[in-house]
mmCIF file of the N, C-alpha and C atoms, coordinates in Angstrom:
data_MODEL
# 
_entry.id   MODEL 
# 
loop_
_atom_site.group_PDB 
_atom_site.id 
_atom_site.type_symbol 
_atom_site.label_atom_id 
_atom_site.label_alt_id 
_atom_site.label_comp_id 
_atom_site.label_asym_id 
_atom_site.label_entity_id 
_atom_site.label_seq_id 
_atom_site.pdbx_PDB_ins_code 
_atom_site.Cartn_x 
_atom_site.Cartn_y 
_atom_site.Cartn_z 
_atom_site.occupancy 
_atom_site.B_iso_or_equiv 
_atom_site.pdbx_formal_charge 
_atom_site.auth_seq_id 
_atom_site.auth_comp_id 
_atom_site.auth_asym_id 
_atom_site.auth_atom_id 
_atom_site.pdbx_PDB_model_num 
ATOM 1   N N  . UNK A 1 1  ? 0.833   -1.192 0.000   1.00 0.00 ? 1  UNK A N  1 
ATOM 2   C CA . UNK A 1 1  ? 0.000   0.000  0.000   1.00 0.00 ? 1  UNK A CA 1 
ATOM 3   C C  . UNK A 1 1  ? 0.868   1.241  0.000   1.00 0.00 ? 1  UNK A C  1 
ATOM 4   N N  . UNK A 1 2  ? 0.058   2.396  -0.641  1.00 0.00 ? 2  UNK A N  1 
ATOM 5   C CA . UNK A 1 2  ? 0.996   3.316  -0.382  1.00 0.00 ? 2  UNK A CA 1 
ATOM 6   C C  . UNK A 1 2  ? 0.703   4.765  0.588   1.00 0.00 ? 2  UNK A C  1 
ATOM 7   N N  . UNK A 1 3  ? 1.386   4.968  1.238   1.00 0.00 ? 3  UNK A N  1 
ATOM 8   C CA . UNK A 1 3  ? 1.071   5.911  2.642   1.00 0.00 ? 3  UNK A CA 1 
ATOM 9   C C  . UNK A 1 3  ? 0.455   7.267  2.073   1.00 0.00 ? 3  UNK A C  1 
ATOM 10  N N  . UNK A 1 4  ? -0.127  7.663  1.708   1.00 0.00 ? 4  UNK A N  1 
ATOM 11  C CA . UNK A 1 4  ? -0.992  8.971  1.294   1.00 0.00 ? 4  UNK A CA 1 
ATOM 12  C C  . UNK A 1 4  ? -1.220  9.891  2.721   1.00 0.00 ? 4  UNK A C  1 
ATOM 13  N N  . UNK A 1 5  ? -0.279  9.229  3.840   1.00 0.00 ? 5  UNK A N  1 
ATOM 14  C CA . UNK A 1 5  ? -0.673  10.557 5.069   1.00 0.00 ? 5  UNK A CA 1 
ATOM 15  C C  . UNK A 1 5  ? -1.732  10.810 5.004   1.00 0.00 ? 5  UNK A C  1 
ATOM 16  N N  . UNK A 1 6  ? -2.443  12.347 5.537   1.00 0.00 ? 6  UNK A N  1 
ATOM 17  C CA . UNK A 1 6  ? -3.147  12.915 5.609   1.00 0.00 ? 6  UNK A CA 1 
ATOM 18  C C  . UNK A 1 6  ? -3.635  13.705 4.373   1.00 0.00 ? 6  UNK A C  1 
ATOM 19  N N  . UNK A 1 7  ? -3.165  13.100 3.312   1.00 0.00 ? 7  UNK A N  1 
ATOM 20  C CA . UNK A 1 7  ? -3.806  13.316 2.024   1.00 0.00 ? 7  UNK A CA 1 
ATOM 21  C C  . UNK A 1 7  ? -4.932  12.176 1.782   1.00 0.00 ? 7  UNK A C  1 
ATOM 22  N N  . UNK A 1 8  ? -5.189  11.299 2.674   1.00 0.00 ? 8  UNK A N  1 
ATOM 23  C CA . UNK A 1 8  ? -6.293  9.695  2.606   1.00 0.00 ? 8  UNK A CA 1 
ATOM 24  C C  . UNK A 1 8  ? -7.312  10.457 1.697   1.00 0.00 ? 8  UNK A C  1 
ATOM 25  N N  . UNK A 1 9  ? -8.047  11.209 2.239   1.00 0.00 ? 9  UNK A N  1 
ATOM 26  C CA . UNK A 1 9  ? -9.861  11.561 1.994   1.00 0.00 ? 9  UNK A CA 1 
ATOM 27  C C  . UNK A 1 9  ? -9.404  12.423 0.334   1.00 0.00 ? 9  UNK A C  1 
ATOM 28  N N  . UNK A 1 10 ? -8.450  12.838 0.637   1.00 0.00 ? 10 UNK A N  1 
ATOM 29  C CA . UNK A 1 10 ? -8.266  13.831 -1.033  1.00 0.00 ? 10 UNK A CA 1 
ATOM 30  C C  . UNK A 1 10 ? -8.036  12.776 -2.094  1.00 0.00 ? 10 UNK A C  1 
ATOM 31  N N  . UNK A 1 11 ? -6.584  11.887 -2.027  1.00 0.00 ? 11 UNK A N  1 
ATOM 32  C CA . UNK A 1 11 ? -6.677  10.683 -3.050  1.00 0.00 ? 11 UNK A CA 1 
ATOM 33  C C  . UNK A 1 11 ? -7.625  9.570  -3.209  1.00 0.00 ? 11 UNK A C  1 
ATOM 34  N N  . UNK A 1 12 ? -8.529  9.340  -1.638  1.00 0.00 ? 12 UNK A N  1 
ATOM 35  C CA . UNK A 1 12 ? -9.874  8.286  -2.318  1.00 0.00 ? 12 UNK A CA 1 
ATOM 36  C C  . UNK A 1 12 ? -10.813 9.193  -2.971  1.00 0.00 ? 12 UNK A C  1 
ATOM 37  N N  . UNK A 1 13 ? -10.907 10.525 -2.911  1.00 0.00 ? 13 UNK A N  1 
ATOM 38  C CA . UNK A 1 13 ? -11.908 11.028 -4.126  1.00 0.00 ? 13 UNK A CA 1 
ATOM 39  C C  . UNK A 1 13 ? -11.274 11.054 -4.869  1.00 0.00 ? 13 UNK A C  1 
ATOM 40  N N  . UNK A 1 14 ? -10.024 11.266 -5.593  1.00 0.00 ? 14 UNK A N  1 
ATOM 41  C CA . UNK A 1 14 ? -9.545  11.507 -6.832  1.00 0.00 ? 14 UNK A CA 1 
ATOM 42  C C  . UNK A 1 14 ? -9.496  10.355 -7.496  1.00 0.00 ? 14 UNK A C  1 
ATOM 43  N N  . UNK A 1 15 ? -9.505  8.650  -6.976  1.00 0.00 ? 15 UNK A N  1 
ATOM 44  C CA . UNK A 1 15 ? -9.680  7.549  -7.125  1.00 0.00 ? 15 UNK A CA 1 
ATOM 45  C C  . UNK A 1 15 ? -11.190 7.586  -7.843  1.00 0.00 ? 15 UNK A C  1 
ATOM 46  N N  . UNK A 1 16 ? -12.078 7.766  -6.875  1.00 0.00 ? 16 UNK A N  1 
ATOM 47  C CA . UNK A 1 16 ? -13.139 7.578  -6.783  1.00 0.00 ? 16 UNK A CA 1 
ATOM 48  C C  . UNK A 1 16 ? -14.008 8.177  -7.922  1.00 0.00 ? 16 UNK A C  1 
ATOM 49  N N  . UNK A 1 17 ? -13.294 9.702  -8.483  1.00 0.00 ? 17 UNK A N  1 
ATOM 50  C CA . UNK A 1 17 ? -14.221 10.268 -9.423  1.00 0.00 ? 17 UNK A CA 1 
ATOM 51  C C  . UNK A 1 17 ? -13.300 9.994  -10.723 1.00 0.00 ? 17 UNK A C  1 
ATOM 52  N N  . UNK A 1 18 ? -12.335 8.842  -11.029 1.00 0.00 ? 18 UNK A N  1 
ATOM 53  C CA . UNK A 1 18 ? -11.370 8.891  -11.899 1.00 0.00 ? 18 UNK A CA 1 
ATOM 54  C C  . UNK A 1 18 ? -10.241 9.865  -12.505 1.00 0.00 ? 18 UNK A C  1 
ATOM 55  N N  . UNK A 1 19 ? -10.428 10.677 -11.671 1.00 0.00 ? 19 UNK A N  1 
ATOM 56  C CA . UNK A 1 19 ? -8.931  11.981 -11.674 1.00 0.00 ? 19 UNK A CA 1 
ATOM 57  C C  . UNK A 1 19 ? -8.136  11.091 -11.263 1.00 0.00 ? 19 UNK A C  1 
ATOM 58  N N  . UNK A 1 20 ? -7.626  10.185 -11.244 1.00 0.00 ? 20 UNK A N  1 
ATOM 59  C CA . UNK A 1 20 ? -6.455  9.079  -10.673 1.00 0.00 ? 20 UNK A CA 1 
ATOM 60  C C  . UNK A 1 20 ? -6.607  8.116  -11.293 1.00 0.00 ? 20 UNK A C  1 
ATOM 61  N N  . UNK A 1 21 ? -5.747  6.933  -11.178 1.00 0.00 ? 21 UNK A N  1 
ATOM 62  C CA . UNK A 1 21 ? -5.455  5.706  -11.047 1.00 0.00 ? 21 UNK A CA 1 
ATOM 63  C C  . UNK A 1 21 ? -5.901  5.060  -9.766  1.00 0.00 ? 21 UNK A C  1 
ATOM 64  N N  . UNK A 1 22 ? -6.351  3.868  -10.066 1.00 0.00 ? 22 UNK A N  1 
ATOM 65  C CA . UNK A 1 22 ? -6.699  3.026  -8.859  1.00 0.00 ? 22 UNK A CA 1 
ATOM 66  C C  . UNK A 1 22 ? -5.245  2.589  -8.297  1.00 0.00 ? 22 UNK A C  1 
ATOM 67  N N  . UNK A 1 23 ? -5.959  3.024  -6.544  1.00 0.00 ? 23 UNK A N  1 
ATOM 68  C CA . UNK A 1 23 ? -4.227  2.264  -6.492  1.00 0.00 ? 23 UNK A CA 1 
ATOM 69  C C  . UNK A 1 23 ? -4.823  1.890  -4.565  1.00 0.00 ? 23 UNK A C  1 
ATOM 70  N N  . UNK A 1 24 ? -3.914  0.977  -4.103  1.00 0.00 ? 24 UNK A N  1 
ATOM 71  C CA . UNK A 1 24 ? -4.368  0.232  -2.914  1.00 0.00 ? 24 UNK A CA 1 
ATOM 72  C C  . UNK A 1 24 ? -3.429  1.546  -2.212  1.00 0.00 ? 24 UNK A C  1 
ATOM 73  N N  . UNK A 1 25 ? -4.126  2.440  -1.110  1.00 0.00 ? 25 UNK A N  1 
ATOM 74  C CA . UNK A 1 25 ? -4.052  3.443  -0.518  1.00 0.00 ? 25 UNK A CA 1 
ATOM 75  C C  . UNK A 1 25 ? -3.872  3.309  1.241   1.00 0.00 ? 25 UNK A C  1 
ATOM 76  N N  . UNK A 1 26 ? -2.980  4.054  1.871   1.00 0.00 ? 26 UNK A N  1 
ATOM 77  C CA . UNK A 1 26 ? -3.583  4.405  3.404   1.00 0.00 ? 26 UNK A CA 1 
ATOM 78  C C  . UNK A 1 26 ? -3.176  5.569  3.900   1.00 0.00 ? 26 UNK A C  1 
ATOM 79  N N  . UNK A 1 27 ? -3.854  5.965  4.784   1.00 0.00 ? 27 UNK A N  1 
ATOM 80  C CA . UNK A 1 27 ? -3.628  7.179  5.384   1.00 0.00 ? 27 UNK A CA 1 
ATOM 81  C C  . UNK A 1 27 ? -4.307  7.451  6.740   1.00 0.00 ? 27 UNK A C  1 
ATOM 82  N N  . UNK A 1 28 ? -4.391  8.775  7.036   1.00 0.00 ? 28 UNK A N  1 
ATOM 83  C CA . UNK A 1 28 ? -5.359  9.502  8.530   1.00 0.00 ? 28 UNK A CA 1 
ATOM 84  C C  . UNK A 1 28 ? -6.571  10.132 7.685   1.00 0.00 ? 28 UNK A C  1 
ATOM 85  N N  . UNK A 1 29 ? -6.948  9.971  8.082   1.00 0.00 ? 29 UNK A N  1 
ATOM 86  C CA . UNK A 1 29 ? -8.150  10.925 8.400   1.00 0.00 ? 29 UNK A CA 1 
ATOM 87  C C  . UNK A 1 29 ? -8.869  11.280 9.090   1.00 0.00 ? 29 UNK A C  1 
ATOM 88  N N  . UNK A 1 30 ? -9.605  12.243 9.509   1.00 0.00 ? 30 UNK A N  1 
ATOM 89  C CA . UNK A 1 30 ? -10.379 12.524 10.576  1.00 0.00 ? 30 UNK A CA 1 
ATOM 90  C C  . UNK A 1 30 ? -11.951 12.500 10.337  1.00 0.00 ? 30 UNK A C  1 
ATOM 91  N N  . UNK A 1 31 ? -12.327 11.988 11.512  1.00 0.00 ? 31 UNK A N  1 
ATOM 92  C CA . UNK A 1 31 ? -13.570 11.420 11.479  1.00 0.00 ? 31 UNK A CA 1 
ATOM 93  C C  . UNK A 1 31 ? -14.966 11.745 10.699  1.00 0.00 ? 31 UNK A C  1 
ATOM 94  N N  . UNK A 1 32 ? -14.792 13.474 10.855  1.00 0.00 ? 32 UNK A N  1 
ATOM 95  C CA . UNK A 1 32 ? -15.423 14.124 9.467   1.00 0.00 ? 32 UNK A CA 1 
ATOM 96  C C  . UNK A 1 32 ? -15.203 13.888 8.471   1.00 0.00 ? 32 UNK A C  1 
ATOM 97  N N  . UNK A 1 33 ? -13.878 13.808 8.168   1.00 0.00 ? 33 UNK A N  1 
ATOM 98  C CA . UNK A 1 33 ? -13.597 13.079 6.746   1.00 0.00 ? 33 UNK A CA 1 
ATOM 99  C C  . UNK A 1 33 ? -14.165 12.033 6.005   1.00 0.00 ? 33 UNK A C  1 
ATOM 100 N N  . UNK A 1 34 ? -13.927 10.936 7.170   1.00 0.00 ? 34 UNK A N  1 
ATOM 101 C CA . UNK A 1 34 ? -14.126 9.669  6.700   1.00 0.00 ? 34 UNK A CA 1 
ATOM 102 C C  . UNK A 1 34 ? -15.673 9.117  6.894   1.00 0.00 ? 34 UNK A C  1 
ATOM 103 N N  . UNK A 1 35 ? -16.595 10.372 7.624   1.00 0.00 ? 35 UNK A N  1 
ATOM 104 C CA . UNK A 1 35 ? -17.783 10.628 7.011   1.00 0.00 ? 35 UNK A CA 1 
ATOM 105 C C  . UNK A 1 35 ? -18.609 10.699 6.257   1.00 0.00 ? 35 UNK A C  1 
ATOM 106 N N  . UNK A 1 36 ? -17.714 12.123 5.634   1.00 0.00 ? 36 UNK A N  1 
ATOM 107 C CA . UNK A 1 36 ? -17.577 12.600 4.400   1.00 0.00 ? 36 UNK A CA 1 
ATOM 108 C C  . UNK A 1 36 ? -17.627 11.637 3.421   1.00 0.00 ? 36 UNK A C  1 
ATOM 109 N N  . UNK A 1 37 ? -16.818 10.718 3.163   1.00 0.00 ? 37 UNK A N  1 
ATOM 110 C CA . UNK A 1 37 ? -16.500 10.036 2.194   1.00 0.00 ? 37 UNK A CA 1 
ATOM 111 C C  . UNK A 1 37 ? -17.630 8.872  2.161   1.00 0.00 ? 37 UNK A C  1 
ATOM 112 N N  . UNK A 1 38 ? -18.137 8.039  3.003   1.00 0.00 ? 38 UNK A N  1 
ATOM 113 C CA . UNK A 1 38 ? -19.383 7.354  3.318   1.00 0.00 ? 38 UNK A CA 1 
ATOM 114 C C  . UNK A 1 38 ? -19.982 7.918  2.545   1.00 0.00 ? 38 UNK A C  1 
ATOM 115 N N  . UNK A 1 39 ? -20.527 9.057  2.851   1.00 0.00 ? 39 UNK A N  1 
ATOM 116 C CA . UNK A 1 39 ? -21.627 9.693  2.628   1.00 0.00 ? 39 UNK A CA 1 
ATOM 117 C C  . UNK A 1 39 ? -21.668 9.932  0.968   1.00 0.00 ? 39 UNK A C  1 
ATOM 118 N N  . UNK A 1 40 ? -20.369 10.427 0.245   1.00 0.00 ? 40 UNK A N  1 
ATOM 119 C CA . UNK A 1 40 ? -20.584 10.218 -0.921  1.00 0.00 ? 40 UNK A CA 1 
ATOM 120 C C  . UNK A 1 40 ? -20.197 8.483  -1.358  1.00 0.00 ? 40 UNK A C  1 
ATOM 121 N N  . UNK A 1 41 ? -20.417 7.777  -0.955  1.00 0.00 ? 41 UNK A N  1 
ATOM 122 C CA . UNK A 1 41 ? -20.499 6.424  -1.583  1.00 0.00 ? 41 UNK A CA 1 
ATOM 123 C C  . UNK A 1 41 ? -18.831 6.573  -1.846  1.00 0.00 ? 41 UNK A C  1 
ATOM 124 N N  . UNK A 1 42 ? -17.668 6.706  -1.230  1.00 0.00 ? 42 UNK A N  1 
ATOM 125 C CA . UNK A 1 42 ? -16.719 6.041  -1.211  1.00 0.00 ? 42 UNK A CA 1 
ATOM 126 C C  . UNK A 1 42 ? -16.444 5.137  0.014   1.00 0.00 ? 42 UNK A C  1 
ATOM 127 N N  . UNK A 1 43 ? -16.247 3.759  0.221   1.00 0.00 ? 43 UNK A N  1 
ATOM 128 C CA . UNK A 1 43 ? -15.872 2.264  0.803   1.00 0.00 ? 43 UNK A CA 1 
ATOM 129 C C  . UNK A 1 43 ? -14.440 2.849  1.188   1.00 0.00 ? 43 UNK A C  1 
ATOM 130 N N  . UNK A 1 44 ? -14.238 2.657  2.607   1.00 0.00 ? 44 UNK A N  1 
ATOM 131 C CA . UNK A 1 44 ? -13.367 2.968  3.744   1.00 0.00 ? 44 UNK A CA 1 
ATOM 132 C C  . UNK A 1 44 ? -13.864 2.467  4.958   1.00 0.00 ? 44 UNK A C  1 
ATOM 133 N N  . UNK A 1 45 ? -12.535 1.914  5.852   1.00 0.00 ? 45 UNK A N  1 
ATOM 134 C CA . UNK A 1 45 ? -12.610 0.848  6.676   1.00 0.00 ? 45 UNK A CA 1 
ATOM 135 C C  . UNK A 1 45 ? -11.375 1.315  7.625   1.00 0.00 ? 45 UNK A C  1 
ATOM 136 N N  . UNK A 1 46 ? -12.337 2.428  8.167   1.00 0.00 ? 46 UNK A N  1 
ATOM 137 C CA . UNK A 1 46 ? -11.056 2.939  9.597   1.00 0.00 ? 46 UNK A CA 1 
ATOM 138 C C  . UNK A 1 46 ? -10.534 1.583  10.198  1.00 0.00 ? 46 UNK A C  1 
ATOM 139 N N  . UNK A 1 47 ? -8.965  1.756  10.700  1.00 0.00 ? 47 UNK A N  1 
ATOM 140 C CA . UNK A 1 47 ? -8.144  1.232  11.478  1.00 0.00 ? 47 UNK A CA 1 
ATOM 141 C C  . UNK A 1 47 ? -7.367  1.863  12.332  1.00 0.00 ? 47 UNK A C  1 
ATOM 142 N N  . UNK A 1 48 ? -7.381  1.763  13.456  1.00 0.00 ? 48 UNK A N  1 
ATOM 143 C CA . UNK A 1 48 ? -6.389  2.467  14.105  1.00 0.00 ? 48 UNK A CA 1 
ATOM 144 C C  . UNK A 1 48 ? -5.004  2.165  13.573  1.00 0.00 ? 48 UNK A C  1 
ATOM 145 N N  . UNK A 1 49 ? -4.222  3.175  13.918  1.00 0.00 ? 49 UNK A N  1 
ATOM 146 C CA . UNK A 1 49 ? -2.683  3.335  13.772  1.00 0.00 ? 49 UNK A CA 1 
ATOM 147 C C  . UNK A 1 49 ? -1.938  2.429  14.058  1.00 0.00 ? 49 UNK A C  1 
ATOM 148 N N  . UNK A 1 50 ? -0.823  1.787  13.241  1.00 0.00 ? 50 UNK A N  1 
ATOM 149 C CA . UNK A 1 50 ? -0.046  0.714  13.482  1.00 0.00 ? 50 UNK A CA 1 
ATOM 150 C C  . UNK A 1 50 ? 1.707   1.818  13.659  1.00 0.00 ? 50 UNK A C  1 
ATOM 151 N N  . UNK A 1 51 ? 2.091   1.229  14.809  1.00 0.00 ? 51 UNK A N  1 
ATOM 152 C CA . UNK A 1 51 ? 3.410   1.965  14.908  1.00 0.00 ? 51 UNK A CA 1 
ATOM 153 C C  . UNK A 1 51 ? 4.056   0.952  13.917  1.00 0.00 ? 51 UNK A C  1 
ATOM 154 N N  . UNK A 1 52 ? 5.334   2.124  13.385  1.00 0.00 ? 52 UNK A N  1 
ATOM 155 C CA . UNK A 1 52 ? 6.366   1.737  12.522  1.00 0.00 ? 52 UNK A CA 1 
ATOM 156 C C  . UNK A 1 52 ? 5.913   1.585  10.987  1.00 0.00 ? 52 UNK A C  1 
ATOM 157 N N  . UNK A 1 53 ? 4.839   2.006  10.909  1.00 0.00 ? 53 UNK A N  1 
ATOM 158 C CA . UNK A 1 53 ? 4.400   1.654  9.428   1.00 0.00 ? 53 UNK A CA 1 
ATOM 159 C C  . UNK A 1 53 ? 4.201   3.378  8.015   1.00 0.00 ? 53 UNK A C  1 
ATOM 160 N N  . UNK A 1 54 ? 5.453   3.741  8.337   1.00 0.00 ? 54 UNK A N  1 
ATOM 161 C CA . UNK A 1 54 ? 5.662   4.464  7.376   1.00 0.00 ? 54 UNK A CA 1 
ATOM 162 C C  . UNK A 1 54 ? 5.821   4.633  6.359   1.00 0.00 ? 54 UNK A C  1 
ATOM 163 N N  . UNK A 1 55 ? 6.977   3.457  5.468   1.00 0.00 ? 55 UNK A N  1 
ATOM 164 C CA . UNK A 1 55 ? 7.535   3.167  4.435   1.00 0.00 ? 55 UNK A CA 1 
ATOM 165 C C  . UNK A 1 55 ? 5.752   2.335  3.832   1.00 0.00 ? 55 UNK A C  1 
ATOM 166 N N  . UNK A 1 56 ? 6.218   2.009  2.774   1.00 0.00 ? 56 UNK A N  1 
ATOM 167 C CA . UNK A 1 56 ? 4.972   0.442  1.939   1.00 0.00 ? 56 UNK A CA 1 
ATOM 168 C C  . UNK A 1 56 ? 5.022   -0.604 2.954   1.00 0.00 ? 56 UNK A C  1 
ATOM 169 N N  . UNK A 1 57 ? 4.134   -1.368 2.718   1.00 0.00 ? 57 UNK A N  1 
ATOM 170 C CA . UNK A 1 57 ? 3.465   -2.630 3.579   1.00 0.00 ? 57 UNK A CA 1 
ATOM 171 C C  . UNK A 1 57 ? 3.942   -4.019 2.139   1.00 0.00 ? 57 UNK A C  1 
ATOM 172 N N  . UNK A 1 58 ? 4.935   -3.856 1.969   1.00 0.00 ? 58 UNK A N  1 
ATOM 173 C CA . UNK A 1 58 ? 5.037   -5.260 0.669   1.00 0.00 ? 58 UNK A CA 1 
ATOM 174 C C  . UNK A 1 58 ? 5.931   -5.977 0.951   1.00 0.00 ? 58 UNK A C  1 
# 
């Protein structure tokens, strides 16, 4: 996956409305956000924070 920080909620819409490439994503977001994104029909599956996981997950 790739770490999108606190850019999460900006690159799953840009995913989402095809301004992007699909791509397996993670990040923060805040709870409004990830509201937000529900609410327009984008699929997100809060997890809390894993220490040490900065770099890719591969």
């Amino acid at each position: 996956t790739e770490n999108v920080g606190d850019r999460f909620a900006e690159e799953a819409r840009k995913m989402h409305y095809g301004e992007t490439d699909e791509r397996a994503i993670r990040g923060s977001a805040t709870r409004e956000q990830a509201e937000a994104l529900l609410d327009e029909g984008i699929e997100v599956l809060p997890l809390p924070a894993l220490p040490g996981t900065k770099g890719t997950l591969q």
